[in-house]
N, C-alpha and C positions, 0 to 999 in steps of 0.2 A: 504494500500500500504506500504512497506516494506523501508526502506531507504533506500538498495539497489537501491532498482529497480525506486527511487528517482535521486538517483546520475546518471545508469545507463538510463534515459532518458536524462536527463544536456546532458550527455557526446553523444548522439545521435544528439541533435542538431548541434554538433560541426563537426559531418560525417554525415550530407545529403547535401552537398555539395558536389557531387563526379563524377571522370569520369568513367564508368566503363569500364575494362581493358577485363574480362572474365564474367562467369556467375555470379560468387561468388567475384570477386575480384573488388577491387578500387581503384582510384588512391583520397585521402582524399586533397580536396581543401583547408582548412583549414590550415592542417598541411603543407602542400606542402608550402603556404605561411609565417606560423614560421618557417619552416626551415631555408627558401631563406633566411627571416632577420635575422637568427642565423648565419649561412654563409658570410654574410655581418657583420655581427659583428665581426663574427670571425676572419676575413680577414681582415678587414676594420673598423676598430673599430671607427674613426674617421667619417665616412661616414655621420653621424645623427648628430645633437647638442643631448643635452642630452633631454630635450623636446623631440626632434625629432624625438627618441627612442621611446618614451611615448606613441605618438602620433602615433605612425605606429602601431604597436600591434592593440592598441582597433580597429583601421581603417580595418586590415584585419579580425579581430575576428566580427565585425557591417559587415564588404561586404559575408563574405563566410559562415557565421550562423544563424541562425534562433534566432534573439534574442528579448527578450521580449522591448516594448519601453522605459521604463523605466532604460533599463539597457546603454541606449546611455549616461546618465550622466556623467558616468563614463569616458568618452573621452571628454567631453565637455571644462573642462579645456585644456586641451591639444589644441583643434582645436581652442579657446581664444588666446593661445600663439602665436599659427602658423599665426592669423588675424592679431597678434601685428605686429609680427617680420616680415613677410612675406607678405607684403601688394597687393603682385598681389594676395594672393592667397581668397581673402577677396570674389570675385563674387563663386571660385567653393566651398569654405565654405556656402555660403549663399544655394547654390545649394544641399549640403549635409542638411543642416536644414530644407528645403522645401521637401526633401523628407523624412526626417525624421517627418516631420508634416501629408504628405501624409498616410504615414506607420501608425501613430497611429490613422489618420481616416478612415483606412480599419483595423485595428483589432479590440479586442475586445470593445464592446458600451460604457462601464462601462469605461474604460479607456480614454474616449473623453466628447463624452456630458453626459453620466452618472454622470458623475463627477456633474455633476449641474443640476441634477433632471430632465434633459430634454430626453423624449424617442421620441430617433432618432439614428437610425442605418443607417450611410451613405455605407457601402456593399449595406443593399439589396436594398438604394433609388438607387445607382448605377448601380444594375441591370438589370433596365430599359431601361439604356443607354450604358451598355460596361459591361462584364466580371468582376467583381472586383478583380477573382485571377492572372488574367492575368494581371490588372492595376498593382496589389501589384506587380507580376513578373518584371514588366518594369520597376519601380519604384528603384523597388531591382537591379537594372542591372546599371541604372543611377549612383544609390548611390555608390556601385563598381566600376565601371569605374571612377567617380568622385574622389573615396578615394584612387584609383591606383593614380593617376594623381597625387594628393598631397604630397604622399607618396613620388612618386617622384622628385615633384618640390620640398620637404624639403630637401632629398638628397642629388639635385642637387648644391642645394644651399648652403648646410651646411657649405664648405671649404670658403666662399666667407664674410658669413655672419655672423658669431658666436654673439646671444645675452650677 
């Protein structure tokens, strides 16, 4: 495989999040989302604390991407901050972690119980009882609506509250 066509898959997770408009055309969920908070910045620079910045980005890049679990680290600080400073938001944080735990026991084995030599793929035990792509879907929708939500209450609260 080429690096090309390394970078150009990256960049495919970032658009199958999409509405489509025509045959061929999209409206890209992702970006649609950096925009809005480019937009808000740009206008409103004030809007976020400076965390709060931080913390929005990874939040809609985790709701509208296919991202491996590993790569949620990376906001993890940021949602520690939001717990500190922002104490109602501590139950729909705990709700973002719960499905973040969800998510990495419906992907890949090696990344859950693998990790400690135990063979057990919780998909296809699940598939005895529910769909597992469908669970992951619900899961994914939770966590979205859940990181819309914080996005907002940081926001909301930004002018009120400055760390």
């Amino acid at each position: 495989m080429l690096i090309s066509e390394v970078g150009a898959l990256g960049q495919r997770k970032l658009l199958d999040a999409k509405v489509m408009v025509s045959g061929s055309q999209y409206l890209s969920l992702f970006f649609a989302g950096i925009i809005i908070l480019a937009w808000i910045n740009l206008l409103r620079p004030q809007t976020f604390s400076h965390w709060g910045w931080f913390a929005a980005v990874p939040l809609v890049f985790y709701s509208l991407s296919h991202y491996h679990p590993q790569w949620f680290v990376w906001g993890s600080p940021f949602l520690l901050l939001a717990a500190v400073y922002r104490k109602s938001l501590r139950w729909p944080i705990a709700v973002l972690l719960l499905c973040y735990i969800i998510i990495i026991f419906l992907f890949e084995p090696s990344l859950n119980f693998g990790m400690f030599d135990i063979n057990f793929n919780f998909s296809i035990w699940l598939t005895q009882y529910f769909p597992p792509d469908q669970l992951a879907s619900m899961v994914r929708s939770l966590f979205a609506a859940t990181a819309a939500y914080i996005i907002y209450s940081i926001r909301e609260s930004a002018d009120s509250q400055q760390p």
